[in-house]
Every structure is written in C-alpha cells, then in structure tokens.
KEMARFI-479219 format. One record per residue: residue number from 1; residue in three letters; x, y, z of N, C-alpha, C in turn. Coordinates in nm, 4 decimals. Example, Ala and Ser with C-alpha at 12.3 -4.5 7.8 and 13.67 -1.06 7.14 Angstrom:
  num  residuo      n_px      n_py      n_pz     ca_px     ca_py     ca_pz      c_px      c_py      c_pz
    1      Ala    1.3190   -0.5690    0.7800    1.2300   -0.4500    0.7800    1.3200   -0.3300    0.7800
    2      Ser    1.2850   -0.2250    0.7080    1.3670   -0.1060    0.7140    1.2900    0.0030    0.7870
END
This chain:
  num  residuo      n_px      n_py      n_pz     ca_px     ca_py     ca_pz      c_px      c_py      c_pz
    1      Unk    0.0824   -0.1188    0.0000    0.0000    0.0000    0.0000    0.0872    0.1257    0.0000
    2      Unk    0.1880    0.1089    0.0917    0.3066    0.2714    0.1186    0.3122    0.3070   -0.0867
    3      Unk    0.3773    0.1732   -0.1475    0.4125    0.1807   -0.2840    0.3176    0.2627   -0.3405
    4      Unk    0.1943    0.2365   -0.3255    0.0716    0.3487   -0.3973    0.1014    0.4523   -0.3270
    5      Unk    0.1157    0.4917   -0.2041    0.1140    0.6117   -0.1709   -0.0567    0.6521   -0.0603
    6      Unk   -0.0445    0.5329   -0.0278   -0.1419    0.4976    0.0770   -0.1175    0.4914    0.2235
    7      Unk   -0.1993    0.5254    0.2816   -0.1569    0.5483    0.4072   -0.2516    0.4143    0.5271
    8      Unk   -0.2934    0.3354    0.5975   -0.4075    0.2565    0.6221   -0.3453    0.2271    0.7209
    9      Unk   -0.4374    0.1957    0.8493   -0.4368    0.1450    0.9911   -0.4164   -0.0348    1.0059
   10      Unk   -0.3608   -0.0406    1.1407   -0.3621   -0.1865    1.0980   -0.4918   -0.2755    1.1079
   11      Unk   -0.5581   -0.2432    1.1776   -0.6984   -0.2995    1.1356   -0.7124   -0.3099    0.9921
   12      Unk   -0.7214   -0.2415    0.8749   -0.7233   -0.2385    0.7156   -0.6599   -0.3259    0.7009
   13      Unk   -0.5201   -0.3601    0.7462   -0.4466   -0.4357    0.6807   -0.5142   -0.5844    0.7362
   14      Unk   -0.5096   -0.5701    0.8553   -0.5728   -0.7283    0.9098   -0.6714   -0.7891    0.8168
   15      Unk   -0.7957   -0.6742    0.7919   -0.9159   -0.6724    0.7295   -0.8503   -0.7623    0.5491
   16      Unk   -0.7493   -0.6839    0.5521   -0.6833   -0.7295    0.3883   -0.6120   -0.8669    0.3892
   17      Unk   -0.5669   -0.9011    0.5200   -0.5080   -1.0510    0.4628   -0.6008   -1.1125    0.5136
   18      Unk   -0.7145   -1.0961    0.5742   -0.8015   -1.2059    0.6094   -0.9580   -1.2417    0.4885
   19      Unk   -0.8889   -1.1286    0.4041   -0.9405   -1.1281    0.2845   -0.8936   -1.1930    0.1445
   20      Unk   -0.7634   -1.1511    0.1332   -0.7146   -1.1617    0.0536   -0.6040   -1.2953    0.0341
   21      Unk   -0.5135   -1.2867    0.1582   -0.3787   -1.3703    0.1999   -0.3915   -1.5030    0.1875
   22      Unk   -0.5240   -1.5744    0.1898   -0.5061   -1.7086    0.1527   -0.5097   -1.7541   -0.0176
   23      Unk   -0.5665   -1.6534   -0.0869   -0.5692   -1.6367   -0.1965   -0.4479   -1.6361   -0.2649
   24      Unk   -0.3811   -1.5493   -0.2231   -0.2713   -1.4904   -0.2365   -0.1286   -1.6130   -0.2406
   25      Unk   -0.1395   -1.6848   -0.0908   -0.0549   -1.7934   -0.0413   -0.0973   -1.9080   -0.1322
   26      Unk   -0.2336   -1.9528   -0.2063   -0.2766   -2.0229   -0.2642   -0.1661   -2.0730   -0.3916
   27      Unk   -0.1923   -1.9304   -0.4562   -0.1754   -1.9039   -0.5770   -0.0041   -1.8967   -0.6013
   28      Unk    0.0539   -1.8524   -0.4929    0.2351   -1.8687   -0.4812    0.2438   -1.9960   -0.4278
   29      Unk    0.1706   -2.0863   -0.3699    0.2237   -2.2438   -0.3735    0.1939   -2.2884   -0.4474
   30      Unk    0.1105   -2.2456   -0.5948    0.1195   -2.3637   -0.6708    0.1964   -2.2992   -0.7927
   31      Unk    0.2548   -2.1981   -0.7516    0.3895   -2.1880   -0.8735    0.5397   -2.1805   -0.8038
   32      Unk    0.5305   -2.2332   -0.7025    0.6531   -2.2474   -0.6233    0.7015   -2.3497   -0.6248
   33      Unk    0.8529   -2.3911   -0.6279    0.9413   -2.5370   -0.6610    0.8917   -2.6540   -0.6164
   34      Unk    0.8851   -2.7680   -0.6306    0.8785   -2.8663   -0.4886    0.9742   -2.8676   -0.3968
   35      Unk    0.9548   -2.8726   -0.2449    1.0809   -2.8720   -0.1870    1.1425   -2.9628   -0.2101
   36      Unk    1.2832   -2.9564   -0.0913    1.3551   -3.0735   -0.1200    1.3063   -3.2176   -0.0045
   37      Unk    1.3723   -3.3069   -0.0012    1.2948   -3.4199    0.0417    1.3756   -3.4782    0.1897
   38      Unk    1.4308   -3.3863    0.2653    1.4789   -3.3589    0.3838    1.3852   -3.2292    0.4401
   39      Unk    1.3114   -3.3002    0.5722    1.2173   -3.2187    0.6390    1.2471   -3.1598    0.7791
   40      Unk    1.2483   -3.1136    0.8328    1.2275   -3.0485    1.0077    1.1353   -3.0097    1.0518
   41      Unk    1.1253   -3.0557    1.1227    0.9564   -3.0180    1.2037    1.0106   -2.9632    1.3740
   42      Unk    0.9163   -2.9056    1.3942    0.9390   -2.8700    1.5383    0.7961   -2.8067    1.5708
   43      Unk    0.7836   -2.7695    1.7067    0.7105   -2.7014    1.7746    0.7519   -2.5921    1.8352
   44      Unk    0.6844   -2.4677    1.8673    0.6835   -2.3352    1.9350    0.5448   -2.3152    2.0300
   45      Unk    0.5606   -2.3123    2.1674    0.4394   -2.2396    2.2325    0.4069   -2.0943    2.2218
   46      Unk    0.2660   -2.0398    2.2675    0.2275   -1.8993    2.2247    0.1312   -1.9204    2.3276
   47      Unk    0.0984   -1.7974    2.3568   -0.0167   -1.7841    2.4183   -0.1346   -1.6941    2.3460
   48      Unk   -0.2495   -1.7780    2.3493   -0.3594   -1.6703    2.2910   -0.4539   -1.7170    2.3790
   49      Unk   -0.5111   -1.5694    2.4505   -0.6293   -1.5649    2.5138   -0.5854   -1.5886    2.6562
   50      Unk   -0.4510   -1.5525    2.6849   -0.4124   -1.6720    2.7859   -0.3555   -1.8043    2.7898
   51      Unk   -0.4387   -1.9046    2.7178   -0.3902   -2.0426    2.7212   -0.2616   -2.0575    2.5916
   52      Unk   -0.1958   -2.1795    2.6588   -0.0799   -2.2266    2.5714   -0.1378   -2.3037    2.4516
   53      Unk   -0.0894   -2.2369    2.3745   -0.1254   -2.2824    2.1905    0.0515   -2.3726    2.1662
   54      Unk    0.0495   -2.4297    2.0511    0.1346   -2.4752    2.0314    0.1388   -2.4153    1.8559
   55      Unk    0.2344   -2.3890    1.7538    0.2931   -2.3857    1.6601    0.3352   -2.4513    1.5588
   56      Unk    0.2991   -2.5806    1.5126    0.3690   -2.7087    1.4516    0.4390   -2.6408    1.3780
   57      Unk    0.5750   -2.6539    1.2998    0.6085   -2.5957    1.1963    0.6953   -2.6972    1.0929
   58      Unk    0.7244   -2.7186    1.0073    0.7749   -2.7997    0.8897    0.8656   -2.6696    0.7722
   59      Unk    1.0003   -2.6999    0.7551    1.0540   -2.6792    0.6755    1.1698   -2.7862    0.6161
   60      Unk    1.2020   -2.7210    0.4585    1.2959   -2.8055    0.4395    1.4265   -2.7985    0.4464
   61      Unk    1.5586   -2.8239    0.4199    1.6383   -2.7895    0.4575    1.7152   -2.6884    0.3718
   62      Unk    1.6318   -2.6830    0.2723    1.6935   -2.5261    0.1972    1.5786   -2.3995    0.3124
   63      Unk    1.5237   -2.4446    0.4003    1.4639   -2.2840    0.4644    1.3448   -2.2825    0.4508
   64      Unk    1.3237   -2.3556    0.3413    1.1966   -2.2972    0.2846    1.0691   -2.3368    0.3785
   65      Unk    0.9397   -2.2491    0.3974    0.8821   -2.3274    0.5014    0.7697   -2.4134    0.3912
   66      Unk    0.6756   -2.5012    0.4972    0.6130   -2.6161    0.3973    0.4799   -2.5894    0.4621
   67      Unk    0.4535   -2.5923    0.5851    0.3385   -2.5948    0.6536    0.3636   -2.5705    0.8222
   68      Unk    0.2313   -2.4839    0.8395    0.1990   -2.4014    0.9453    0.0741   -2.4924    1.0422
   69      Unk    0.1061   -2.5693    1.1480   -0.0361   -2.5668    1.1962   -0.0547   -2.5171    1.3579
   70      Unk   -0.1679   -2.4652    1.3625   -0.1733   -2.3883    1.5138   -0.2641   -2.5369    1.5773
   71      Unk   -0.2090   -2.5547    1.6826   -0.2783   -2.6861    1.8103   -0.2650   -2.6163    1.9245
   72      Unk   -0.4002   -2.6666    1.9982   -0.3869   -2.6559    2.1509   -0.3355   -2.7532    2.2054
   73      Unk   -0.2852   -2.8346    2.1385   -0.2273   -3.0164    2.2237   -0.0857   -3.0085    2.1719
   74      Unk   -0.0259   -3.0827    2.1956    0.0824   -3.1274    2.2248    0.1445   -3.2537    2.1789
   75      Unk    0.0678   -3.3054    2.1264    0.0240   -3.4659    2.1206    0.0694   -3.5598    2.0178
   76      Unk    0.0464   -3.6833    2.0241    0.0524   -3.7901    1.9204   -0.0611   -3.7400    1.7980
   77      Unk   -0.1625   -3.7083    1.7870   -0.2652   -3.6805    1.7065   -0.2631   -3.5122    1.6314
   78      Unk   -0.1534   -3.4368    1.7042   -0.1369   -3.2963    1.6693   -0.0267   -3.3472    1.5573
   79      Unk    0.0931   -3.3763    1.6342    0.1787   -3.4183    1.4990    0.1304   -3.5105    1.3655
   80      Unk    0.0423   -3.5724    1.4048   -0.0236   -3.6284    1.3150   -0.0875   -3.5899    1.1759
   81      Unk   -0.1330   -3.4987    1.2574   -0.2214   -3.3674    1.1528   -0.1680   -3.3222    1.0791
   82      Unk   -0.0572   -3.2454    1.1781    0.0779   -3.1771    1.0555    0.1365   -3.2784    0.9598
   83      Unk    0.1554   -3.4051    0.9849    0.2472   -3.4830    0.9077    0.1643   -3.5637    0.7932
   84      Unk    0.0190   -3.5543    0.8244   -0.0668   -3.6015    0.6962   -0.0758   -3.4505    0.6042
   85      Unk   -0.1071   -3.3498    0.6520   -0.1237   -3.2378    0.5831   -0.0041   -3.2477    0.5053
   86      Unk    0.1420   -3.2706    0.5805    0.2447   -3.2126    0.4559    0.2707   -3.3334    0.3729
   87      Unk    0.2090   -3.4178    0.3817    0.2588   -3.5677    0.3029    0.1523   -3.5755    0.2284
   88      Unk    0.0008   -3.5084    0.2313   -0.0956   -3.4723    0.1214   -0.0143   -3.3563    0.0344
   89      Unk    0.0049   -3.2201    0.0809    0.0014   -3.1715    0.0158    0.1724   -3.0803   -0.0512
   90      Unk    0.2129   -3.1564   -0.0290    0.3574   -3.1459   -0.1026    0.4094   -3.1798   -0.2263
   91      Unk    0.3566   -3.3126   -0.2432    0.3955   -3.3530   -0.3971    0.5220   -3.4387   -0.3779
   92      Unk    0.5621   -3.4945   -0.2601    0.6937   -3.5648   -0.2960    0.6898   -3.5973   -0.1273
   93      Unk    0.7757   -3.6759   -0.1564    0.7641   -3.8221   -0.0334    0.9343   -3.7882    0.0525
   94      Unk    0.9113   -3.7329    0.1814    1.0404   -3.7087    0.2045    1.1848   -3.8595    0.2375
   95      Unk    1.2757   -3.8123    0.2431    1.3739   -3.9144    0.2687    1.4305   -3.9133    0.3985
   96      Unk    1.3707   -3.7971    0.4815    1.4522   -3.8044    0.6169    1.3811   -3.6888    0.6895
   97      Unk    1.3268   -3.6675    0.8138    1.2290   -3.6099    0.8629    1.3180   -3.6146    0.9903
   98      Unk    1.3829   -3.4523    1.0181    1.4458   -3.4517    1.1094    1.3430   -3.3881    1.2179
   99      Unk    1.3858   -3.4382    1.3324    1.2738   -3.3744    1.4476    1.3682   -3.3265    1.6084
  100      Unk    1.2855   -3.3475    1.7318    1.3523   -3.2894    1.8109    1.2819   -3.4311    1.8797
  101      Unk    1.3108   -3.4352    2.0088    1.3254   -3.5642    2.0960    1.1828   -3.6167    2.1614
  102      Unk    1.0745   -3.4828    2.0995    0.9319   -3.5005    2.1188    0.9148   -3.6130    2.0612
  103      Unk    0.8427   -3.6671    2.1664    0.7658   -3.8267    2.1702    0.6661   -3.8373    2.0720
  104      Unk    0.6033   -3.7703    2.0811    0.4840   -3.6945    1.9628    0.5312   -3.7674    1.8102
  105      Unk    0.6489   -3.7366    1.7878    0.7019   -3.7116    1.6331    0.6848   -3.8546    1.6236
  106      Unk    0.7778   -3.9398    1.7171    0.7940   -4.0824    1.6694    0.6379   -4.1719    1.6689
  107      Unk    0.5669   -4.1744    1.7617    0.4559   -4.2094    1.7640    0.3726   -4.1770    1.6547
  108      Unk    0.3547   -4.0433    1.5981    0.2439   -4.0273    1.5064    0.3477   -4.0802    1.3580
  109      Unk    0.4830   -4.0808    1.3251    0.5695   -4.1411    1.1950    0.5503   -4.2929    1.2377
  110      Unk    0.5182   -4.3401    1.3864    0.5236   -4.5117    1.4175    0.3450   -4.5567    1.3141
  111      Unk    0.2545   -4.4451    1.3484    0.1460   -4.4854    1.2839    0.1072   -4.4977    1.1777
  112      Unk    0.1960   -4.3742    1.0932    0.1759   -4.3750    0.9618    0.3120   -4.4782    0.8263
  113      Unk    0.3530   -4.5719    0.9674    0.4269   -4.6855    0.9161    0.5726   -4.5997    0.8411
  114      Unk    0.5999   -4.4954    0.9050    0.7100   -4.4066    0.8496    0.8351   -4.4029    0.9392
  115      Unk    0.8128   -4.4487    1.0500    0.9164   -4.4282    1.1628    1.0962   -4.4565    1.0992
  116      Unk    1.0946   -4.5264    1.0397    1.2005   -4.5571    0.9462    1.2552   -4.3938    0.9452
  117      Unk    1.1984   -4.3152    0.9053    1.2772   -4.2025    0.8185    1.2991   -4.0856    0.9206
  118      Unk    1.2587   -4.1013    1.0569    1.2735   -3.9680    1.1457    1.4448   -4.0388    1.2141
  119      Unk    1.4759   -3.8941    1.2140    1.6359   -3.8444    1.2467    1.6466   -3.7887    1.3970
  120      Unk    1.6382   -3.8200    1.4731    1.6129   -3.7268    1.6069    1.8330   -3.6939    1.6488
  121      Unk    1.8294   -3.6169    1.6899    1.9456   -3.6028    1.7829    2.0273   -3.4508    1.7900
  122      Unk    2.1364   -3.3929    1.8933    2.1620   -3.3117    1.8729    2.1485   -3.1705    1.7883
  123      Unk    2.1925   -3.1142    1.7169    2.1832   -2.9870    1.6453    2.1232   -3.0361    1.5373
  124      Unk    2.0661   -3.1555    1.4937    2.0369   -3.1446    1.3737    1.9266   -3.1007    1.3316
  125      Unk    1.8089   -2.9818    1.4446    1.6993   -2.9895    1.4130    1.7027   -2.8095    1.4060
  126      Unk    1.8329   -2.7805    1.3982    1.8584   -2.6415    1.4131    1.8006   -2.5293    1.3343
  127      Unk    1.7761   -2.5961    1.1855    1.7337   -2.5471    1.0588    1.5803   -2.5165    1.0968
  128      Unk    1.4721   -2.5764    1.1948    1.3130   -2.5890    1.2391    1.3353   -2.4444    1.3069
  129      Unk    1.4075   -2.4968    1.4483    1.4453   -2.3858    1.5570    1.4524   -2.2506    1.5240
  130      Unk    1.5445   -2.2460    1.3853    1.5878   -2.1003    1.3870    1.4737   -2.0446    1.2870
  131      Unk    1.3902   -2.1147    1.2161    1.2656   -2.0553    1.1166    1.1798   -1.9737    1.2247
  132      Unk    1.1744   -2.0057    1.3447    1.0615   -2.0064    1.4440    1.0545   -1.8189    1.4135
  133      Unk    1.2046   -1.7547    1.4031    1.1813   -1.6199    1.4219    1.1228   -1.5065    1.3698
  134      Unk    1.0698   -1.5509    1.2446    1.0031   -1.4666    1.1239    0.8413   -1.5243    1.2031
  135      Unk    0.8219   -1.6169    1.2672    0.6578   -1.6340    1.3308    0.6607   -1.5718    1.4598
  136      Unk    0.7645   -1.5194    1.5066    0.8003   -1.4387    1.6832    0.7666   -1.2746    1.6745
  137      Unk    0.8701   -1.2484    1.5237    0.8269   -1.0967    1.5001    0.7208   -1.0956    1.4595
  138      Unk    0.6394   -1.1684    1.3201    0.4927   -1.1470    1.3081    0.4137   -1.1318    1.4072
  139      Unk    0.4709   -1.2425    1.5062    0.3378   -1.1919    1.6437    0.3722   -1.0752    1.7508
  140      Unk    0.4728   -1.0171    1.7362    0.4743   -0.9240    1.7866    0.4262   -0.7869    1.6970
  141      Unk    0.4250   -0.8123    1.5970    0.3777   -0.7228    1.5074    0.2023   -0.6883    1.4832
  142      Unk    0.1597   -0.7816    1.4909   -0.0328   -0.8576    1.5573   -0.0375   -0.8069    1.6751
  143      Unk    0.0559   -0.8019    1.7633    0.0375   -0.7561    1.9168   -0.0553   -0.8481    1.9476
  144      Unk   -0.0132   -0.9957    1.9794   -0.0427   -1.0840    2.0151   -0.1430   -1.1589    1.9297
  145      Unk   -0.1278   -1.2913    1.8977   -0.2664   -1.3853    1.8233   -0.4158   -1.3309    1.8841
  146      Unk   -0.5076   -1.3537    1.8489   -0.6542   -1.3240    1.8790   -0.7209   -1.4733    1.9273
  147      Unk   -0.6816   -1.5158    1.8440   -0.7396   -1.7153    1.8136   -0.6513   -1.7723    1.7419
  148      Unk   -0.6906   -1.8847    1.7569   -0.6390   -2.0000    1.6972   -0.6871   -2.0326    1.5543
  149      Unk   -0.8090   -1.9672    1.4807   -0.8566   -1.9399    1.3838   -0.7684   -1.8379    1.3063
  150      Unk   -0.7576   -1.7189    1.3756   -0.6919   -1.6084    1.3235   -0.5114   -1.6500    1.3190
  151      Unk   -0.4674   -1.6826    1.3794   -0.3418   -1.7145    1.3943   -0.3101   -1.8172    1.2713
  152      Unk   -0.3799   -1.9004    1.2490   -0.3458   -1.9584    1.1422   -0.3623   -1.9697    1.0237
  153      Unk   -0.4576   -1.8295    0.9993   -0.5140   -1.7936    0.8619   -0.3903   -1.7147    0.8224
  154      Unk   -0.3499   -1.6549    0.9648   -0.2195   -1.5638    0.8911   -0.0753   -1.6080    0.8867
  155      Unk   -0.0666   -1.6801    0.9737    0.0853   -1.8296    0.9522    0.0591   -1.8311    0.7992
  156      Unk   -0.0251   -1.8918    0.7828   -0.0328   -2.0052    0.6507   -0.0211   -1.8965    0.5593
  157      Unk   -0.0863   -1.7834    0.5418   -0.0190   -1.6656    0.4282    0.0757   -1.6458    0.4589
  158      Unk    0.1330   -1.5903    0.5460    0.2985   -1.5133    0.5746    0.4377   -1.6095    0.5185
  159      Unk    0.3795   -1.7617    0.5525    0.4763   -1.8553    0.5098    0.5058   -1.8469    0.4206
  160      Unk    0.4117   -1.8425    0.2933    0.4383   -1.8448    0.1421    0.4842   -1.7097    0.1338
  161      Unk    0.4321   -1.5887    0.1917    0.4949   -1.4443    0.1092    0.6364   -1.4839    0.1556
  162      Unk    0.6503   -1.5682    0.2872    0.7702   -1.5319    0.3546    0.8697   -1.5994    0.2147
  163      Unk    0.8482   -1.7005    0.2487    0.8977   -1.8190    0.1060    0.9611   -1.7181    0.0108
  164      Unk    0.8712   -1.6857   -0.0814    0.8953   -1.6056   -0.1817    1.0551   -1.4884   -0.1775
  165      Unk    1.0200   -1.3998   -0.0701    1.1123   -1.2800   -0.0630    1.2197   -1.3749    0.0419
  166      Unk    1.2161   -1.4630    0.0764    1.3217   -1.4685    0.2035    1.4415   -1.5216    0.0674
  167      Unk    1.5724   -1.4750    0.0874    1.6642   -1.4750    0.0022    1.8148   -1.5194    0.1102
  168      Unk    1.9156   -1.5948    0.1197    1.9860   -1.6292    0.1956    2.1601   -1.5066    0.1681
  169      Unk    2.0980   -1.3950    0.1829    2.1869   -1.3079    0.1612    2.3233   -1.3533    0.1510
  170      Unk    2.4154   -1.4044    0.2458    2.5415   -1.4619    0.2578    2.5676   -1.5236    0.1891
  171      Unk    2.4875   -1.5988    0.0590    2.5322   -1.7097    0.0121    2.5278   -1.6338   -0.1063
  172      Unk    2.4854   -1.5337   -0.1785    2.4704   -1.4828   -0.3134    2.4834   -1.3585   -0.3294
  173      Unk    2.6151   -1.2922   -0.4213    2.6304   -1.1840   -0.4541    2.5506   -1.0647   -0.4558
  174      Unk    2.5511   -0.9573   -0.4729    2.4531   -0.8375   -0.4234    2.4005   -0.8508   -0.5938
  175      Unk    2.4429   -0.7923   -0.6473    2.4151   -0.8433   -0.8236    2.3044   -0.9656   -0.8012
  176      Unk    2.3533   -1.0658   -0.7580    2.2248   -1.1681   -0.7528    2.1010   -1.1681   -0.6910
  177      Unk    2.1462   -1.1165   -0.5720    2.0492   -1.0706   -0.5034    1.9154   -0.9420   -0.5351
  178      Unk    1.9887   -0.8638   -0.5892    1.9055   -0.7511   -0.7122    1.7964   -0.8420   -0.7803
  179      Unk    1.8486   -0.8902   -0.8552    1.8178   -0.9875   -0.9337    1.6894   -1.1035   -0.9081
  180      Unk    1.6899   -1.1728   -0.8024    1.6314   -1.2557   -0.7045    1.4824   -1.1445   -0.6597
  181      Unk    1.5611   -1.0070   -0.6093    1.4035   -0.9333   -0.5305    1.3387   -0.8844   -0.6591
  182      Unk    1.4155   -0.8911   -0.7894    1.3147   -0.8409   -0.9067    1.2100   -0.9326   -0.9065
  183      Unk    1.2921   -1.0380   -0.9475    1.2127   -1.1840   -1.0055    1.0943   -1.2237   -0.8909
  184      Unk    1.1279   -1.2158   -0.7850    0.9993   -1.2139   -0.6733    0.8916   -1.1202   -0.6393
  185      Unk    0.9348   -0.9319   -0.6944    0.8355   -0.8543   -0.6863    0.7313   -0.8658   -0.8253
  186      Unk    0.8281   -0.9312   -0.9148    0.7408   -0.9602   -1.0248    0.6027   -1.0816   -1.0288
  187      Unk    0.7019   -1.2097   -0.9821    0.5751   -1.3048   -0.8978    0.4709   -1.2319   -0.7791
  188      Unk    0.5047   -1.1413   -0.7508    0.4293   -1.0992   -0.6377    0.2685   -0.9852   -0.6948
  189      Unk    0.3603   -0.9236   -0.8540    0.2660   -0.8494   -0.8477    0.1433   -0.9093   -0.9613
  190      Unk    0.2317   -1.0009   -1.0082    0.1255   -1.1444   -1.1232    0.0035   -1.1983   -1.0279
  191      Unk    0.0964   -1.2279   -0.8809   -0.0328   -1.2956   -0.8086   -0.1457   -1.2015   -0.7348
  192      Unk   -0.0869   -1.0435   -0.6904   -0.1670   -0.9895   -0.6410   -0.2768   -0.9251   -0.7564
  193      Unk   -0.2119   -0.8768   -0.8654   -0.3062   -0.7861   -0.9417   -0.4468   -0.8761   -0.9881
  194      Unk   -0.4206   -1.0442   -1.0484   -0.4994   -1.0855   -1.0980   -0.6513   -1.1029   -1.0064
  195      Unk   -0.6085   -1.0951   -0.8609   -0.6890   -1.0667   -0.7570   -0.8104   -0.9968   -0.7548
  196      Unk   -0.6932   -0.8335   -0.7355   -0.7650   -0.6795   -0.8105   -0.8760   -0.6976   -0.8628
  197      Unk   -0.8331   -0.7523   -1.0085   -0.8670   -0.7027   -1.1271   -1.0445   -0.7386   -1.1735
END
C-alpha cells in the first residue's frame, strides 16, 4: 500500500489478509518449486487468550517453510495432523524427517508406518528452531494472536509471502540478489493484481 502512496491502519491491513492472503498464499504455492525431500519439524508455544497454543512448523532444509499448523495439544494426534497435511500436500515423499526428541514425532511417523525415516538427535533440528523467528516478530507485530482461527489464517499466508522474498543473503552476490528481489516482486505483483482485477 506505502508503494501506492497509501496510508491505512492496521486494522485495514488485518481486514486485507483475512481477505485476501489465503488467496494470495494459494496461488504462490502452486507456482513455487517442490521442496527438497529432507524435512524439520518442530514445535513453538504462544499464548492466545491466555492459554498455551502450540505452533507445529515444517521446513525443508533449503529454509523454505512447507506448513503451518496452530494446536492446543501437544500430542501424538497434533503431529499427526501436521504430518498427513504435509505428506498430502507437497507432492513428494520425504527421505529423512528430522525432528527434536518429542515423543509426539515418533509415535504419530510409528502410525503412519514411516518411523524408518525420522532423524532425532543433537543440532540437527537447528534449521526448524531457527525458522521459528520470522513467526516471533509477526506476532509481535499482531500484538499478540486473537485465536487459533486467526493465527493460522495468517501463519499459513505469511509462510508463502515469507517463502517467496526470504533470500539467503550470505550465500549470493549483491548483483544476484538484485536480481532474485526483481524476479519475486514480479511473482508478487502477477499474483496480487490478478486478484484486483
């Protein structure tokens, strides 16, 4: 909106991705790569309303994130959820599903006859851990979740915009990098305008 030369409260904006942002996230996952076939999963607590929410989160090991789910549990049946959601809707069958020492992980991969492929141990789940921080500032930016409804209407958009613009600076020349935020404001404005229009 600043780009037009617009000025809008954050209520407007809320009003706009709870309008728009799944649309939006829709339409950039289905022209976005397949990931790669090394996964991390982890969990983050939050509080909304008071009570402890939990965070599922799934990325792959290029960064990229895969799926967002908000739970009030903790559980064998929470990881579950997350791990049928990303094994529906990914497109490719991972080879190694790194996790953290939650009991949860092995139990719900023991059910879905997958246990074979989870990695548990030391630092290797570091790549989950450190995604957590682009969902820490968003919620400080919300000034706290509302629900568990709302919280995950806007995870699940932010992931994909995040996807899109997140660029691994250190690893690619400034020239490339130019280059990279063209090619993404251009996907960005293919998916928003057709919206508009």
């Amino acid at each position: 909106m600043s780009e037009r030369g617009v000025d809008v409260s954050y209520e407007t904006l809320r009003q706009w991705i709870d309008k728009f942002g799944y649309v939006y996230a829709k339409r950039l996952r289905a022209k976005s790569e397949r990931p790669s076939n090394v996964w991390h999963l982890d969990e983050v607590f939050t509080k909304i309303n008071g009570k402890k929410v939990y965070i599922w989160r799934a990325v792959d090991d290029e960064g990229t994130v895969l799926d967002v789910l908000v739970q009030s549990r903790k559980n064998r049946r929470a990881a579950l959820g997350l791990l049928r959601k990303l094994l529906k809707k990914q497109g490719v069958r991972p080879e190694r599903i790194v996790t953290d020492k939650l009991t949860s992980y092995g139990a719900a991969l023991h059910h879905l006859g997958q246990q074979h492929l989870q990695d548990v141990g030391g630092r290797k789940n570091n790549r989950a851990e450190c995604s957590h921080v682009p969902i820490r500032r968003r919620e400080r930016k919300a000034q706290k979740f509302r629900s568990i409804k709302s919280a995950q209407r806007l995870l699940s958009a932010h992931s994909q915009i995040y996807n899109l613009f997140n660029f691994r600076r250190h690893l690619i020349s400034r020239s490339s990098l130019r280059k990279f935020r063209h090619q993404a404001q251009n996907q960005w404005d293919i998916v928003t305008a057709s919206v508009c229009a």
